[in-house]
N, C-alpha and C positions, 0 to 999 in steps of 0.2 A: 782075410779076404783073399778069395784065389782070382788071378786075372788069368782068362781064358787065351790063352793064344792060338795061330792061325794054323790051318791045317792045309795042306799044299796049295798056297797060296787062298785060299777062299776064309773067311772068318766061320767062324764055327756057329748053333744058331743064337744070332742077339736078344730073343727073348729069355732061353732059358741063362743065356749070361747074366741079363738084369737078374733076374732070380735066385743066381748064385751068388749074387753082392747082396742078398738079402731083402732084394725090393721087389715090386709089383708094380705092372704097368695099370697106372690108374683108368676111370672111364678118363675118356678125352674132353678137353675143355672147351668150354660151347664160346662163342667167338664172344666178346662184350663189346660188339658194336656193328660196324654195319661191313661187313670186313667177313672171309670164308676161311679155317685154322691154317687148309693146306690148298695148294693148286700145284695142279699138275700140265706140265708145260715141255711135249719132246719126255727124254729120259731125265728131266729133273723135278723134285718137288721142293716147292717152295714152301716153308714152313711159317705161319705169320707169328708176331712175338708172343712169348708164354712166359706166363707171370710164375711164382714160387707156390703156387696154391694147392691147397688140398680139403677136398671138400664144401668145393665151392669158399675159401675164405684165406687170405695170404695169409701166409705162414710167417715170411718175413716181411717185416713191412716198417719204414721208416729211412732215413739218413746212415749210410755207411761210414762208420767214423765218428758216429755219433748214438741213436739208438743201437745200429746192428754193427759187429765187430768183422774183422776181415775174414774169421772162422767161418761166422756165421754165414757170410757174404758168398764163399764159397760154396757152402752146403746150398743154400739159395739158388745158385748157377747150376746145380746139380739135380736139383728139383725143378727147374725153369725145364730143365733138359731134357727130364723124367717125361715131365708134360708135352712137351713136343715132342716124343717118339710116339705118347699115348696116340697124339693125332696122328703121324705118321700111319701108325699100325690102322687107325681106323682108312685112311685115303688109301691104302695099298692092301690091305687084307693082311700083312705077315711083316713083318723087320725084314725078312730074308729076301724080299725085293731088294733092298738098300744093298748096292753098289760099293757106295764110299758116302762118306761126309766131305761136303764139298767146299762151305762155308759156313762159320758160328760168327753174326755181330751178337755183342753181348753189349747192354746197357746198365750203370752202373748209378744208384741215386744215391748221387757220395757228396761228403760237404764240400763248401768250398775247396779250391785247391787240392781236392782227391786226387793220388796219382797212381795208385794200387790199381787199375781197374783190372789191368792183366791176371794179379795174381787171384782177383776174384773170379775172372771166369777161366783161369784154372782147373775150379771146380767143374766146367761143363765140358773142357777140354779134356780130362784125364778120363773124366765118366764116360764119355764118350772114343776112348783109346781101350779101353775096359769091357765097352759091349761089344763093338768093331773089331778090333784086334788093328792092325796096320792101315785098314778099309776107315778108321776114325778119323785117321791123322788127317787136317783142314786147316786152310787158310782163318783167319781172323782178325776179329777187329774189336778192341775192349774200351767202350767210350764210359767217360763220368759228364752224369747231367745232371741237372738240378730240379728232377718229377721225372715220375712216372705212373702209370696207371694203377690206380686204385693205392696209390700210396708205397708200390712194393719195392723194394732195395734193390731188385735185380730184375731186367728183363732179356729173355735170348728169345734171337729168331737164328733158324737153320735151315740150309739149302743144302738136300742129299740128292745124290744121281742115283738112279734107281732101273730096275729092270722091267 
């Protein structure tokens, strides 16, 4: 896996970075309630939380620690991640708007007493140092709750500053 670094000070472009880690920016996820994916507000967008799905149907779904392992948990964070740039790209036209990563809260449906939640979103922290280059690097917050929507092990919401 090659990580893309920065080119005199600007990141190089984040779509085709996804594409060198092997992925694709999927269609964007349609909001599952009454709620809009992104809003834009001044030079920042707010991103609402994205579940681990693909294909309309969670990929990881259950108890961290329990059904889903802390591997797995991660991978999760990484696909939640995936999905929230999908939106992004749809509310901005291109990645290359994106600025910086400003904040990741990640949510984490871990059994009782779960204390990993950091190293699970991990995964959405590094994925996103990977597409960004230095422009990734963000504040965060790794909470363990006990549900989340539609069953899934992991949700992230993200706040990028943007051009």
């Amino acid at each position: 896996m090659k990580v893309i670094g920065l080119v005199i000070g600007k990141f190089m472009n984040p779509e085709k970075n996804i594409q060198e880690l092997g992925l694709t920016l999927p269609q964007p996820p349609a909001a599952a309630g009454a709620y809009v994916p992104a809003v834009r507000t001044g030079n920042l967008l707010y991103l609402a939380g994205t579940l681990p799905m693909r294909d309309g149907k969670i990929v990881y779904g259950g108890k961290v620690g329990q059904e889903i392992n802390l591997v797995q948990a991660a991978e999760a964070a990484q696909l939640c991640t995936l999905n929230a740039l999908a939106n992004a790209k749809a509310a901005l036209g291109s990645l290359d708007a994106v600025v910086r990563v400003v904040m990741v809260n990640g949510f984490v449906n871990g059994i009782d007493g779960f204390s990993d939640s950091p190293k699970v979103l991990n995964g959405a922290s590094e994925f996103l140092l990977k597409v960004f280059g230095d422009a990734g690097k963000h504040a965060r917050a790794a909470v363990s709750v006990n549900g989340l929507p539609l069953g899934a092990a992991v949700e992230v919401q993200i706040v990028l500053e943007v051009r």
